[in-house]
DSSP file (Angstrom, degrees, kcal/mol; ACC not computed):
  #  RESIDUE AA STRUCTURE BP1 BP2  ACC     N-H-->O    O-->H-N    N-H-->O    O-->H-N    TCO  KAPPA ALPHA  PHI   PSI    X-CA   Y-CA   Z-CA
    1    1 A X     >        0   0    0      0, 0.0     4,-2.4     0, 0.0     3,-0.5   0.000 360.0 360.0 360.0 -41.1   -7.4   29.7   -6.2
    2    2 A X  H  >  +     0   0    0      1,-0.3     4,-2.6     2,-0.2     0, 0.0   0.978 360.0  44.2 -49.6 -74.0   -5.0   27.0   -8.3
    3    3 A X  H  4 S+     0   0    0      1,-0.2     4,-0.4     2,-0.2    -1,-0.3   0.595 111.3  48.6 -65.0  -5.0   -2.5   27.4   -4.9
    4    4 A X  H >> S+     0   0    0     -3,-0.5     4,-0.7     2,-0.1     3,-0.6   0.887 124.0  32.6 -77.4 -44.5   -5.1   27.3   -2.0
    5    5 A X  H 3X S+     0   0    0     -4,-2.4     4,-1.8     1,-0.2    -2,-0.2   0.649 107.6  74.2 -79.9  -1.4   -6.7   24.0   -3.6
    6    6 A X  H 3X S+     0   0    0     -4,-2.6     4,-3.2    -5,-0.2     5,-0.4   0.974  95.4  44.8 -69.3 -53.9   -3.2   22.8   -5.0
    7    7 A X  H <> S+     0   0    0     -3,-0.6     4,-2.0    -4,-0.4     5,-0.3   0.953 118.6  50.0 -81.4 -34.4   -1.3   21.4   -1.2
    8    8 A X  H  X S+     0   0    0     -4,-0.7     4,-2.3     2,-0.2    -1,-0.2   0.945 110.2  51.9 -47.7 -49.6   -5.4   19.6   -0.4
    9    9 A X  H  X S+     0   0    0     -4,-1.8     4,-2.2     2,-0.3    -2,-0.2   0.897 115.3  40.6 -51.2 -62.8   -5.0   18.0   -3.9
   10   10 A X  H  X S+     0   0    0     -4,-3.2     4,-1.7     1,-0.2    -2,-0.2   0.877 109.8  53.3 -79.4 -30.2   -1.8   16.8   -3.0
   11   11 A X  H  X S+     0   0    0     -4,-2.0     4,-1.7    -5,-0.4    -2,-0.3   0.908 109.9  47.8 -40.2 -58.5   -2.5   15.8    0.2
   12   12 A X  H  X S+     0   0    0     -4,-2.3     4,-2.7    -5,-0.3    -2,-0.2   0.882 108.6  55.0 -61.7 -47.3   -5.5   13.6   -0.9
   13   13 A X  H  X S+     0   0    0     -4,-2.2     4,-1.7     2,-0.2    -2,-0.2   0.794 103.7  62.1 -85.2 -16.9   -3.2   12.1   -3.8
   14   14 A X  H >X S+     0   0    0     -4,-1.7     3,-2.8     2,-0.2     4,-2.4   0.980 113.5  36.7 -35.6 -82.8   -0.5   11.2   -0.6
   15   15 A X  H 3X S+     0   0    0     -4,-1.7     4,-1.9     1,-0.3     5,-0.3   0.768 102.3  59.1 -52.5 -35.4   -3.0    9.1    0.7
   16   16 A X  H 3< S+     0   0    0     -4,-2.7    -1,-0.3    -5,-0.2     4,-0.2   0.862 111.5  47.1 -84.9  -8.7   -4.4    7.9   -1.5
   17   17 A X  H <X S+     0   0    0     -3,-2.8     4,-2.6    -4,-1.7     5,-0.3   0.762 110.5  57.8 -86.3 -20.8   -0.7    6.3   -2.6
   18   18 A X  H  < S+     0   0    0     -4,-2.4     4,-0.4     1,-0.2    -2,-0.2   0.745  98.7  49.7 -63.7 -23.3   -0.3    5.4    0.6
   19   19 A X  T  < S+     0   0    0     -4,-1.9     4,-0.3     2,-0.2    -1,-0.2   0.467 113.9  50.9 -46.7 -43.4   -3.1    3.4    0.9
   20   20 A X  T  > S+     0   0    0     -5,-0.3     4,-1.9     1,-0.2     3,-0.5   0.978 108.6  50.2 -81.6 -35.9   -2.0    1.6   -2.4
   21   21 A X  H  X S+     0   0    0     -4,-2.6     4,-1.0     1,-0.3     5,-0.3   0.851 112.8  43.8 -52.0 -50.2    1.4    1.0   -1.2
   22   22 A X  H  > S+     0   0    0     -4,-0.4     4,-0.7    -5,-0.3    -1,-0.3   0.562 112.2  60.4 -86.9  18.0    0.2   -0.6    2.4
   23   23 A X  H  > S+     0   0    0     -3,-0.5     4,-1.3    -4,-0.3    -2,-0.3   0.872 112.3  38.1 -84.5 -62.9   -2.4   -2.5    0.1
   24   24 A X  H  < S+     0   0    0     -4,-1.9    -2,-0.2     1,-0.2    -3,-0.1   0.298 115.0  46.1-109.4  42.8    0.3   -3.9   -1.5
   25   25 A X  H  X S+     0   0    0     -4,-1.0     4,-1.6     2,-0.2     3,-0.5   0.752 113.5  56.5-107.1 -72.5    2.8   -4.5    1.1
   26   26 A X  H  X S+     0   0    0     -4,-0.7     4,-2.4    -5,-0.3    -2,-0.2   0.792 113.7  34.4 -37.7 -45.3    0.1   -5.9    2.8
   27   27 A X  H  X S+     0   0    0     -4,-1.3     4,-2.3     1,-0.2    -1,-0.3   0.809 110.9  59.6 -86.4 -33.2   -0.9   -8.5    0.0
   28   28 A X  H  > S+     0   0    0     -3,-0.5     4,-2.1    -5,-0.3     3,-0.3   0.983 111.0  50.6 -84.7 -41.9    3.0   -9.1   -1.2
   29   29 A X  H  X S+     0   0    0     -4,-1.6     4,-1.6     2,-0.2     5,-0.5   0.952 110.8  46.3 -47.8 -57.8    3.3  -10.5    3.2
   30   30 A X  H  < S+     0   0    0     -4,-2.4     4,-0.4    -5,-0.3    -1,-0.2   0.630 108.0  56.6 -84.2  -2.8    0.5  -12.6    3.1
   31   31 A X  H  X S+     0   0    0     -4,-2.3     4,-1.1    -3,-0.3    -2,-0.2   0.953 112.6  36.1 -31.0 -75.2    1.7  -13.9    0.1
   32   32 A X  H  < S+     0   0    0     -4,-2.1     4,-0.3     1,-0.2    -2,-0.2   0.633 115.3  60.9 -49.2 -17.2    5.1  -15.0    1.4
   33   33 A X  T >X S+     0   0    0     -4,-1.6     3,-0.9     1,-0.2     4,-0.7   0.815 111.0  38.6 -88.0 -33.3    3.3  -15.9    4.9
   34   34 A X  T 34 S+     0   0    0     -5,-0.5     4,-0.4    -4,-0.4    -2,-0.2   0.752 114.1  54.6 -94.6  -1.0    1.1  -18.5    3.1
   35   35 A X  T 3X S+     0   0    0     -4,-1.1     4,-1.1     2,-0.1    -1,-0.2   0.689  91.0  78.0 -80.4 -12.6    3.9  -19.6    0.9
   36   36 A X  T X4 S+     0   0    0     -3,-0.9     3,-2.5    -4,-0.3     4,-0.2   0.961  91.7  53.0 -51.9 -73.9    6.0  -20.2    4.0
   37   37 A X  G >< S+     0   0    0     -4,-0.7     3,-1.6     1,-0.2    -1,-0.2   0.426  98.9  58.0 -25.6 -44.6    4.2  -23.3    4.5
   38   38 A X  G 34 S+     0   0    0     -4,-0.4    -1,-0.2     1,-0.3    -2,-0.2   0.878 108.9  47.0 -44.4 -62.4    4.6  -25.0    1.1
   39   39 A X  G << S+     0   0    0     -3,-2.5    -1,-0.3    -4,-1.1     2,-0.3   0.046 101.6  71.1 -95.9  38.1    8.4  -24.9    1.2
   40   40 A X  S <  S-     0   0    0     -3,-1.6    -1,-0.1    -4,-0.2    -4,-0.0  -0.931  87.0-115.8-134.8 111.9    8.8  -26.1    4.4
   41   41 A X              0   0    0     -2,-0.3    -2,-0.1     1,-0.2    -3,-0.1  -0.153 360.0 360.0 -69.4 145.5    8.1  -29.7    5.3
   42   42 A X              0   0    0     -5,-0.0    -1,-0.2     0, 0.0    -5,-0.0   0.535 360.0 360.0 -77.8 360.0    5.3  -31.2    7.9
């Protein structure tokens, strides 16, 4: 039983660091995109 529900288990725990990873890839870009402005003068 352990080794059918073991590759699902891991499979679900992929995603669900993948999903944290583009969360914070996501967040660490719009960071840098809304910092551009600041160090660049109008």
């Amino acid at each position: 039983m352990d080794g059918i529900n073991h590759p699902a288990l891991t499979q679900r725990l992929n995603k669900n660091v993948n999903g944290i990873i583009n969360l914070l890839h996501n967040s660490l870009s719009i960071g840098i995109i809304a910092r551009l402005p600041n160090n660049q003068p109008i």
